[in-house]
BAFI-3210 file (N, C-alpha, C; in Angstrom, 3 decimals, decimal comma, padded with zeros to 6 digits):
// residues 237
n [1|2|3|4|5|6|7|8|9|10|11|12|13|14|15|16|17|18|19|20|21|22|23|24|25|26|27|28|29|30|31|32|33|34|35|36|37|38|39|40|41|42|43|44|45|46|47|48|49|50|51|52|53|54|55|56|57|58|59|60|61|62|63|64|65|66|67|68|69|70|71|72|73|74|75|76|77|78|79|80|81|82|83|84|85|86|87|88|89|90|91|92|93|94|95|96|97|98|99|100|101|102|103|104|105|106|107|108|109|110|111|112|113|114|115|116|117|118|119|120|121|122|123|124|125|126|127|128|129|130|131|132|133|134|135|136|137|138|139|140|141|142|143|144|145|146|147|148|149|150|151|152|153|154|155|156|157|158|159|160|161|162|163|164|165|166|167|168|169|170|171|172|173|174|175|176|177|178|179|180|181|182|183|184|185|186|187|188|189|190|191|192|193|194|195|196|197|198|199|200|201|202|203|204|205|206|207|208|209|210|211|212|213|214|215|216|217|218|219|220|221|222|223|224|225|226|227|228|229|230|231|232|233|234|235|236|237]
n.u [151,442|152,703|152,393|154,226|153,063|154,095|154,860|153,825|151,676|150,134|147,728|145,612|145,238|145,141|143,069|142,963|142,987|146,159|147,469|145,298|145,954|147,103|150,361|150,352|149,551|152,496|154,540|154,344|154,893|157,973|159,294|158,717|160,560|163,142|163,686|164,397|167,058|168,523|170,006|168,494|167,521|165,106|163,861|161,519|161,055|158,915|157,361|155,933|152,852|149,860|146,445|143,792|140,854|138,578|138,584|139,336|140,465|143,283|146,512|149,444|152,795|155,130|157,244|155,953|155,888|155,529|152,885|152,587|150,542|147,906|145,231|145,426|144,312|142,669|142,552|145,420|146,785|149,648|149,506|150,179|152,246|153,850|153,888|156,108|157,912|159,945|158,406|155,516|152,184|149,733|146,921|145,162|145,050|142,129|138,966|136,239|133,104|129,761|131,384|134,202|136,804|139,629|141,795|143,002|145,855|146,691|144,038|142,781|143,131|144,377|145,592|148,401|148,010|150,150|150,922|149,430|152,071|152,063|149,784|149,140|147,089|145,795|145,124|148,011|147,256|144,352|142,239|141,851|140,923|140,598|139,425|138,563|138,702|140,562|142,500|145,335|147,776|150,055|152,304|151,164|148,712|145,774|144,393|141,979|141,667|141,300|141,614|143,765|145,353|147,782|150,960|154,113|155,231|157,253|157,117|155,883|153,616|152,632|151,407|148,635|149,615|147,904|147,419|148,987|149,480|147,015|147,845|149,195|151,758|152,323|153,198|156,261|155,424|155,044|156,056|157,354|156,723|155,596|154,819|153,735|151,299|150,416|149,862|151,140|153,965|156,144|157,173|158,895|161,567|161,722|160,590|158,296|160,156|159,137|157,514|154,740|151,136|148,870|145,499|143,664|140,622|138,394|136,665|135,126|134,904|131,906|130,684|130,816|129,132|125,982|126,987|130,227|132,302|134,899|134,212|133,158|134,170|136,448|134,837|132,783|134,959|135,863|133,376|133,624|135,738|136,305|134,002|134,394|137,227|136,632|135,274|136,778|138,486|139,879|140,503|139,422|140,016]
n.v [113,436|112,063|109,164|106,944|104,828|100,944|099,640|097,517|097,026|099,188|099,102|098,702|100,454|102,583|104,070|105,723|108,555|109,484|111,509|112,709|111,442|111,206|111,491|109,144|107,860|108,235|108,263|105,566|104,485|105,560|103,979|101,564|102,109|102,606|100,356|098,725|099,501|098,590|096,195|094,181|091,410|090,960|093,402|096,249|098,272|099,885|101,996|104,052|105,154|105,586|107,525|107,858|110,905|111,458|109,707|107,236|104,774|103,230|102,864|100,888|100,643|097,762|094,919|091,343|089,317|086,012|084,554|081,907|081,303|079,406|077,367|073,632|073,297|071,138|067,829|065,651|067,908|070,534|072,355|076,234|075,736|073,634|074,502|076,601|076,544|078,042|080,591|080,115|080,232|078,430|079,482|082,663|086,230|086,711|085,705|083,451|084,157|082,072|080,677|081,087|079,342|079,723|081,312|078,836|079,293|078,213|078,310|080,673|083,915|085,913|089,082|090,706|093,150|095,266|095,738|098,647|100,866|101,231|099,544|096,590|095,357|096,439|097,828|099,239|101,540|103,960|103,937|101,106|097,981|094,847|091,922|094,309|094,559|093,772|095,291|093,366|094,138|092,897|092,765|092,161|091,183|090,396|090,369|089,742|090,144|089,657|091,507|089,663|088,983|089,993|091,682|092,296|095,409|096,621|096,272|095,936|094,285|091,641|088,570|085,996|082,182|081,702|084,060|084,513|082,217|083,094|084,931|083,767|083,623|085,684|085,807|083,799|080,782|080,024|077,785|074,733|071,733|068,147|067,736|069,526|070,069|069,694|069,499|072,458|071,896|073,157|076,240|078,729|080,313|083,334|086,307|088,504|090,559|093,110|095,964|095,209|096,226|097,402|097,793|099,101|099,175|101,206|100,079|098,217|095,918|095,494|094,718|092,405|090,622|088,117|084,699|083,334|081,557|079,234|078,002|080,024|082,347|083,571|084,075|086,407|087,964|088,905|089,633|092,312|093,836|093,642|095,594|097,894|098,628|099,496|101,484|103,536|103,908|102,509|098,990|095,876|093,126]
n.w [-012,953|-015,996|-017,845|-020,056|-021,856|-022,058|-025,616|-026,924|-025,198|-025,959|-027,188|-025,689|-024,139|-025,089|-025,087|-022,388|-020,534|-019,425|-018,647|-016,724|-014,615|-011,172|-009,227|-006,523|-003,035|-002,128|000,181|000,057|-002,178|-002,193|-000,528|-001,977|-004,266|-002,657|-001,481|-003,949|-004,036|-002,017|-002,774|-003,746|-005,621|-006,794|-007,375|-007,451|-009,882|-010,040|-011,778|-011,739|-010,061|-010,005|-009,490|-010,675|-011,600|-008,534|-006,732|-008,257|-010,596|-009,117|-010,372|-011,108|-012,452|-012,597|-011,569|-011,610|-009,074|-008,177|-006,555|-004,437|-002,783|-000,251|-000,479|-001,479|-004,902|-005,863|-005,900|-005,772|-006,362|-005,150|-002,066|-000,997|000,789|-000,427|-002,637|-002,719|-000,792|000,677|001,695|000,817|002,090|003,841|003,632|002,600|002,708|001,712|002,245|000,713|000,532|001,464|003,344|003,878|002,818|001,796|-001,149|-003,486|-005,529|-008,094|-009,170|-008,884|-010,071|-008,673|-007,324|-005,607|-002,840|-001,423|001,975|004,470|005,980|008,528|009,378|009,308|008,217|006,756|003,425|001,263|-000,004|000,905|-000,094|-001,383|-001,181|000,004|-002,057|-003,988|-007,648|-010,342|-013,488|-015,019|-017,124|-019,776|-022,024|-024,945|-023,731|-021,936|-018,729|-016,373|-012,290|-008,292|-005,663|-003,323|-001,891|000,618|000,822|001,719|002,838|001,325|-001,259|-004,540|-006,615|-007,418|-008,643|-008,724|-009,508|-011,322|-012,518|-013,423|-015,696|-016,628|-018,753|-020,509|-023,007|-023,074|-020,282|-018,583|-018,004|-014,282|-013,085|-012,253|-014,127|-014,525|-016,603|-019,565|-019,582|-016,882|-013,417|-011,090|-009,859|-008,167|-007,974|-010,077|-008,804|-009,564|-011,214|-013,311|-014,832|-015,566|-015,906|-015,642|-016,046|-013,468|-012,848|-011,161|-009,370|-007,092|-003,877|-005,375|-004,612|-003,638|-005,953|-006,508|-005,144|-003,565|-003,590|-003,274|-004,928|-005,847|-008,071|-009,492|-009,051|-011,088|-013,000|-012,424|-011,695|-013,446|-015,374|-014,385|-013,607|-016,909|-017,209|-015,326|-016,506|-019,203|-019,164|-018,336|-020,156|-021,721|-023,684|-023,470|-024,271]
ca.u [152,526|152,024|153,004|154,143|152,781|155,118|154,275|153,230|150,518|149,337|146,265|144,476|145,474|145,280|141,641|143,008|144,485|147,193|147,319|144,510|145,891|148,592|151,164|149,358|150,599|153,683|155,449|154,621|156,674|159,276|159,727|159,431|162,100|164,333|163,901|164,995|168,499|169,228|170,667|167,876|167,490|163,944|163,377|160,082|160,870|158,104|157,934|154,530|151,690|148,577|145,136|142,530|140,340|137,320|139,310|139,573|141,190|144,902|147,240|150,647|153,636|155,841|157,264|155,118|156,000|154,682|152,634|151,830|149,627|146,442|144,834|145,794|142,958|142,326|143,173|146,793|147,862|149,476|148,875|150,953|153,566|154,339|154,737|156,909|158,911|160,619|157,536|154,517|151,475|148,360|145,874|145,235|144,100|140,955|138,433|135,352|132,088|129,940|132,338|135,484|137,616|140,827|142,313|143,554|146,751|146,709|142,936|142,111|143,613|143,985|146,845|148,735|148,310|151,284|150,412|150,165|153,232|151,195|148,420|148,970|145,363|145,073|146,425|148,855|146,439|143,727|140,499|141,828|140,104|140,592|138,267|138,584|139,046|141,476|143,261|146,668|148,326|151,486|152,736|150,217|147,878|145,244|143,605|141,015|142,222|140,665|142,777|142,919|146,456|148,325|151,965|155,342|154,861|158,514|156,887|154,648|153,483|152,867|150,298|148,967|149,751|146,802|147,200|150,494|148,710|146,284|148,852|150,211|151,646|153,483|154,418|156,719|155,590|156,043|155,982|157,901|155,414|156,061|154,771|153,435|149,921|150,161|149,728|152,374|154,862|156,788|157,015|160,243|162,199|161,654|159,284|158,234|160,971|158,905|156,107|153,435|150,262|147,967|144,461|142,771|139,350|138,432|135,217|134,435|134,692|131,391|129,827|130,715|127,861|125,728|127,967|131,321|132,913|136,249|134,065|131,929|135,094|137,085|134,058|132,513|136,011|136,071|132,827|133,263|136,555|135,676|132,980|135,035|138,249|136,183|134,473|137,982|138,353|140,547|139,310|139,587|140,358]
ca.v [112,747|111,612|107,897|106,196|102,924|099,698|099,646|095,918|097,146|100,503|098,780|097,892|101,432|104,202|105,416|105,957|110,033|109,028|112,810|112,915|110,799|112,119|110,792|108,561|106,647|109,299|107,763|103,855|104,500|105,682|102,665|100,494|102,475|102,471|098,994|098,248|100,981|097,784|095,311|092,731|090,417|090,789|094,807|096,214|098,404|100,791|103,151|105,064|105,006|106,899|107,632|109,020|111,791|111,248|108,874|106,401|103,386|102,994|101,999|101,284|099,528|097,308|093,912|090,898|087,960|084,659|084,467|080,729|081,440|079,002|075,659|073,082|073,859|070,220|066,454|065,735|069,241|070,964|073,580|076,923|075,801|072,925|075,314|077,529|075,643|079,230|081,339|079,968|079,407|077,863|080,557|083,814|087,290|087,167|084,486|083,080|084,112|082,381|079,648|081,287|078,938|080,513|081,234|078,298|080,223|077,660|078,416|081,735|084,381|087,189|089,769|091,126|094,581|095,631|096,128|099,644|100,663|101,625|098,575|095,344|094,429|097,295|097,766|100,796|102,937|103,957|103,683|099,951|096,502|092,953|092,354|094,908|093,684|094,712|094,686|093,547|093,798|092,540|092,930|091,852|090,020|090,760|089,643|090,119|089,467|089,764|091,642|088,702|088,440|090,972|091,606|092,940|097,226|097,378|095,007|096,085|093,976|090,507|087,769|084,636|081,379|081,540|085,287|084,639|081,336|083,920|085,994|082,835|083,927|086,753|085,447|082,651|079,639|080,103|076,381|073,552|071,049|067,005|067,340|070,530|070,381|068,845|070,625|073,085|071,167|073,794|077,593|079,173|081,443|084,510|087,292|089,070|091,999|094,824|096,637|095,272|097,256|096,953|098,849|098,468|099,786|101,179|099,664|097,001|094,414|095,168|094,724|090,616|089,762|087,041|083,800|083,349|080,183|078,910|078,107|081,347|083,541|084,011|084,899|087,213|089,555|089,368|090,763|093,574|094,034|093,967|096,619|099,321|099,214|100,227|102,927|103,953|103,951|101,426|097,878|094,444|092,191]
ca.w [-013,669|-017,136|-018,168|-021,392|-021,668|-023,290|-026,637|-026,735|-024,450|-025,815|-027,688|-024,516|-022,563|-025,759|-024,505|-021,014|-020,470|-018,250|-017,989|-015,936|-013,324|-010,517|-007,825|-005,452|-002,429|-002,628|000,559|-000,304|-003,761|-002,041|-000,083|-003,040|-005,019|-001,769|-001,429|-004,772|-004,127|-001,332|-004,202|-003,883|-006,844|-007,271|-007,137|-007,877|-010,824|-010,270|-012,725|-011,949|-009,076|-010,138|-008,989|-011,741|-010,479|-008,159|-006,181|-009,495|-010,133|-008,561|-011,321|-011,084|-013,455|-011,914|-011,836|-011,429|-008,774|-008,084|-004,790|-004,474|-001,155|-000,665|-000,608|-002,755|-005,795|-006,096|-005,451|-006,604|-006,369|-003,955|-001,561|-000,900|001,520|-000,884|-004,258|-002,111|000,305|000,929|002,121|000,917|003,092|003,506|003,289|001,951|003,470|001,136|001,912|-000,012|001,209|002,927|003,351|004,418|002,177|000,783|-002,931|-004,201|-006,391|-009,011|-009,956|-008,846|-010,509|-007,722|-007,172|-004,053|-002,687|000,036|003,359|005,090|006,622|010,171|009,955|008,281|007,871|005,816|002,322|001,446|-000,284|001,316|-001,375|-001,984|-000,219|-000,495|-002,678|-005,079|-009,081|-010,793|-014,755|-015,274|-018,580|-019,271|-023,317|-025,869|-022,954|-020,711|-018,164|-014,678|-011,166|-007,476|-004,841|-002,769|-000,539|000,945|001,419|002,615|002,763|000,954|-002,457|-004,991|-008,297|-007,447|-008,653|-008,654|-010,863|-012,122|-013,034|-014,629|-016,854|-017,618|-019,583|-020,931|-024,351|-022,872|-019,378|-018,870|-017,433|-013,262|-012,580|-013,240|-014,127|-014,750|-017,831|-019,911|-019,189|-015,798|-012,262|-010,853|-008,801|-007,462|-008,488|-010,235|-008,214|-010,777|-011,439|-014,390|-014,195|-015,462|-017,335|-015,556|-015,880|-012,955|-012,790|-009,506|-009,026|-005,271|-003,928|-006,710|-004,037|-003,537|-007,040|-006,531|-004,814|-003,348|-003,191|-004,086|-004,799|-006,227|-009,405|-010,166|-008,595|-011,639|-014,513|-011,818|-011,346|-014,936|-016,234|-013,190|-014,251|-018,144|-017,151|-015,539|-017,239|-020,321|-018,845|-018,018|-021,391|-021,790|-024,479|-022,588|-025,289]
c.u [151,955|152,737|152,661|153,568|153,665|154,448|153,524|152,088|149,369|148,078|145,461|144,503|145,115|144,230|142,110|143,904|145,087|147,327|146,478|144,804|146,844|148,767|149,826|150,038|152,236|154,773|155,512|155,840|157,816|159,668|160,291|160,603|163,359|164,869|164,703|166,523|169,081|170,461|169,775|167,338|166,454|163,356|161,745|160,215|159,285|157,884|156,779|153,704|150,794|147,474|144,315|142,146|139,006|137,637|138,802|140,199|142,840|145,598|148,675|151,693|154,857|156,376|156,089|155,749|154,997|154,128|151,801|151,112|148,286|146,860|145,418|144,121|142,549|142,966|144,513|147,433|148,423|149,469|150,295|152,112|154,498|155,092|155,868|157,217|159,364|159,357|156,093|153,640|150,022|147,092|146,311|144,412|142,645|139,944|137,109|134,118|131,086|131,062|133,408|136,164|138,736|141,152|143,202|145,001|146,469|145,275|142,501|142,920|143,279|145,656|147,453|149,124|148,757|150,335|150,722|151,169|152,530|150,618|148,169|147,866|144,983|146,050|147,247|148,162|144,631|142,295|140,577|141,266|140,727|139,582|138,117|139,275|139,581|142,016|144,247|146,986|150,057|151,863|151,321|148,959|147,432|144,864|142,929|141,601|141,183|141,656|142,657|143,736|146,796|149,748|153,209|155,219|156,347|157,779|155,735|154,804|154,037|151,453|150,247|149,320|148,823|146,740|147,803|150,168|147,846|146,580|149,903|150,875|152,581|154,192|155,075|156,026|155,994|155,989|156,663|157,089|155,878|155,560|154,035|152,061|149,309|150,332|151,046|153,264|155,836|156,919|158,361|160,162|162,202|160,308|159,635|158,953|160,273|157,894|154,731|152,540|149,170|147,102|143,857|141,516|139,018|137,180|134,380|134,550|132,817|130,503|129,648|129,427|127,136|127,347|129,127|132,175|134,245|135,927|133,711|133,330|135,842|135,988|133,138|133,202|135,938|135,398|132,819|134,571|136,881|135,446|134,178|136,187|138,151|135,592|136,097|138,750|139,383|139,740|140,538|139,373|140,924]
c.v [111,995|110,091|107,376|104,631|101,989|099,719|098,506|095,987|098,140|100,394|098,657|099,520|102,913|105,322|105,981|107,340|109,816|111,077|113,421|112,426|111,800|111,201|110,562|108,262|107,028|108,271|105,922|104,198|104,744|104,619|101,519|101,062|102,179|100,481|098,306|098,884|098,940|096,683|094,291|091,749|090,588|092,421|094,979|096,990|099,185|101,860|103,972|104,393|105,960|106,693|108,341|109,199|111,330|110,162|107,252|106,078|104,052|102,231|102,163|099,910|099,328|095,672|093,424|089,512|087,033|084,633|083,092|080,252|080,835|077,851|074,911|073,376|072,425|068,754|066,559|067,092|069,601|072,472|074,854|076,385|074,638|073,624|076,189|077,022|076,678|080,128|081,590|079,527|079,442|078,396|082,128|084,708|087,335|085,817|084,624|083,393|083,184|081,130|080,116|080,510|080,221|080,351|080,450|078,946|079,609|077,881|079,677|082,708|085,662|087,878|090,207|091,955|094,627|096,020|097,864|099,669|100,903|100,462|097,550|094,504|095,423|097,515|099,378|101,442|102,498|103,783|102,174|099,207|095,227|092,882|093,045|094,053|094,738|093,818|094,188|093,216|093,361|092,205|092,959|091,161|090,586|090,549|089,968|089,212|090,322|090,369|090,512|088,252|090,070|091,079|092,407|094,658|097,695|096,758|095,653|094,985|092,402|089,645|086,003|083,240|081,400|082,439|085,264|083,616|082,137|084,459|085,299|083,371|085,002|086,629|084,382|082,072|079,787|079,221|075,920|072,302|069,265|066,909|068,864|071,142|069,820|069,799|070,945|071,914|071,955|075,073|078,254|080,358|082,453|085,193|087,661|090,329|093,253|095,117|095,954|095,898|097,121|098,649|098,425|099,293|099,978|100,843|098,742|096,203|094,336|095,024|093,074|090,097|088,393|085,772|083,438|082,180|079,724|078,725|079,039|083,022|084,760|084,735|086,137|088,634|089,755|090,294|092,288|094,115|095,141|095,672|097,851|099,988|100,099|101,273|103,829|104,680|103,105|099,854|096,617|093,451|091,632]
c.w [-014,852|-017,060|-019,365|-021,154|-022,744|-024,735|-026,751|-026,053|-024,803|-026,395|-026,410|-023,657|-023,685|-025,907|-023,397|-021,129|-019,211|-017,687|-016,907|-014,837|-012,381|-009,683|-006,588|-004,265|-002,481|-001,320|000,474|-001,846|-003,111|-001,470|-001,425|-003,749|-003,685|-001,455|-002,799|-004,532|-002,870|-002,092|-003,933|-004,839|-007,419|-007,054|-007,832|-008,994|-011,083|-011,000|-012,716|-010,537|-009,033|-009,433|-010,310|-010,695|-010,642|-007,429|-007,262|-009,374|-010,159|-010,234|-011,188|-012,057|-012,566|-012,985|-011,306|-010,578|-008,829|-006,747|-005,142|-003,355|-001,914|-000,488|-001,605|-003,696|-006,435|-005,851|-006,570|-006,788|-005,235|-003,432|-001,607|-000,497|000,520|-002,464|-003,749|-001,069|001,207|002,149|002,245|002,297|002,966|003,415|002,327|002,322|002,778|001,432|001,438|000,749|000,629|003,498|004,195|003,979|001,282|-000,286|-002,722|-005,074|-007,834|-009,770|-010,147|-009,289|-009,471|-007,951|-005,611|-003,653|-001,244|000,892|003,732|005,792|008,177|010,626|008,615|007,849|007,171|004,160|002,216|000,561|000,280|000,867|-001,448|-000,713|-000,719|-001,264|-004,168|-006,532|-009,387|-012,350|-014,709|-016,986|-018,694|-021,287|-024,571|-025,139|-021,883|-019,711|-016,475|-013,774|-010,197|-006,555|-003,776|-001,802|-000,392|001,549|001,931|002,057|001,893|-000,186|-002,954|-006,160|-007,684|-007,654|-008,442|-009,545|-011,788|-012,713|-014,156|-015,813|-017,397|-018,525|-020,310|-022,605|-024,282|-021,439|-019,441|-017,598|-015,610|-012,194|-013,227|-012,715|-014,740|-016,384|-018,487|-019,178|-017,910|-014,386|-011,502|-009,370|-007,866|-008,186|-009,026|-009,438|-008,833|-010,735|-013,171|-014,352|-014,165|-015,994|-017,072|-015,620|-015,124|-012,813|-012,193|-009,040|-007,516|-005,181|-005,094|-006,229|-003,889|-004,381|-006,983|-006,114|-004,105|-003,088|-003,423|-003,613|-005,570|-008,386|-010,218|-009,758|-010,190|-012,782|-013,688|-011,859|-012,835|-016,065|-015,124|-014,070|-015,910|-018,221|-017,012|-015,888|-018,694|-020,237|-018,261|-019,470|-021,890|-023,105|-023,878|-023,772|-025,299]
res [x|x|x|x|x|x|x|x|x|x|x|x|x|x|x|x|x|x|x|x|x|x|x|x|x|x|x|x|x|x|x|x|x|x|x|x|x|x|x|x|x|x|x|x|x|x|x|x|x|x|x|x|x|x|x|x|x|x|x|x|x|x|x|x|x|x|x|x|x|x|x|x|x|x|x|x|x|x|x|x|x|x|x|x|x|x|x|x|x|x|x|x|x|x|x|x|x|x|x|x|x|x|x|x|x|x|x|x|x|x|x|x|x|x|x|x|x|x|x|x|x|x|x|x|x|x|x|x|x|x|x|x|x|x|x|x|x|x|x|x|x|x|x|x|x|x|x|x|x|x|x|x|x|x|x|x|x|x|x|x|x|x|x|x|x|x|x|x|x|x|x|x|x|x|x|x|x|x|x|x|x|x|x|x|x|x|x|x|x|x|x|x|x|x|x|x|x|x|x|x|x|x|x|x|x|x|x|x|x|x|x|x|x|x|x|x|x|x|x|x|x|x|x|x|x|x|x|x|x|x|x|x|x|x|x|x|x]
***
């Protein structure tokens, strides 16, 4: 299956031969499209789920929610269940080695790949990990994430605050904050409707390495990231 990319995006994607990729994950899409056919407010708006060949990175365009799962990411902030009153909670399937501390949302910029429909400790395609780094693009704006939660097997295309501040410029804002530059107080009810572009590398969890901490997390996924979206042929700019 071939795929157009948004125009607003096609600088960052116009090395990549989408031709080369094909239908991935054939019965997870169908879920997410069926799930959207229900009337639920927040559909996923999938419009593609590839694989490049040689079992190569997963990419698929969607919407983008808010998953405000995690610790609070510092004094005076607060934690998941408090940004999300609704569903948030206080951890996150990915934790920090050797520590075992969980993603923060507000600092760490990770994303959230659905659960298998069989085995919820596993994600719905089979090459992907916790772990794994991954692109997302989202209009004119780029930016590196960690797969780092995991959620409902009907839901694709959701990140974290920190993902969505990453992409500030083209996402909106998905906090309301006491003052502009002041820490998220609670999370808007809204996603990014559409045209996300996520590129998820299989096995690049284990390029991270040695220790991984809340501070060294995010410039780590980034030059991994960086690295093989350009060998993808893709430019991370």
């Amino acid at each position: 299956m071939s795929f157009t990319p948004p125009s607003k995006s096609e600088g960052f994607v116009k090395g990549i031969n989408f031709d080369d990729a094909t239908d991935t994950a054939v019965a997870a899409k169908k879920r997410y499209d069926q799930f959207d056919k229900t009337g639920t407010k927040d559909p996923n708006l999938c419009k593609a789920l590839l694989q490049f060949p040689n079992h190569g990175a997963v990419f698929w365009s969607s919407k983008m929610a808010v998953d405000a799962d995690g610790p609070a990411a510092g004094p005076g902030m607060k934690n998941g269940k408090e940004l999300d009153p609704a569903s948030g909670r206080l951890g996150t399937s990915f934790h920090l080695t050797p520590n075992g501390g969980f993603l923060p949302s507000e600092a760490i910029r990770y994303v959230v790949l659905p659960e298998d429909m069989h085995d919820n400790k596993k994600p719905f395609h089979p090459d992907l990990s916790l772990g794994d780094v991954a692109a997302v693009i989202y209009k004119d704006k780029i930016g590196a994430a960690i797969c780092g939660d995991m959620g409902p097997v009907v839901k694709i295309g959701e990140g974290s605050i920190a993902t969505h501040v990453g992409l500030k410029g083209a996402a909106p804002d998905p906090c309301r904050r006491d003052k502009p530059d002041g820490p998220c107080r609670v999370i808007h009810d809204s996603s990014i409707e559409q045209d996300v572009l996520f590129f998820v590398f299989p096995h690049s969890a284990s390029l991270l390495g040695g220790e991984l901490t809340i501070g060294n997390l995010n410039d780590k996924v980034e030059v991994i990231a960086k690295n093989l979206f350009e060998k993808l042929g893709g430019t991370f700019a």
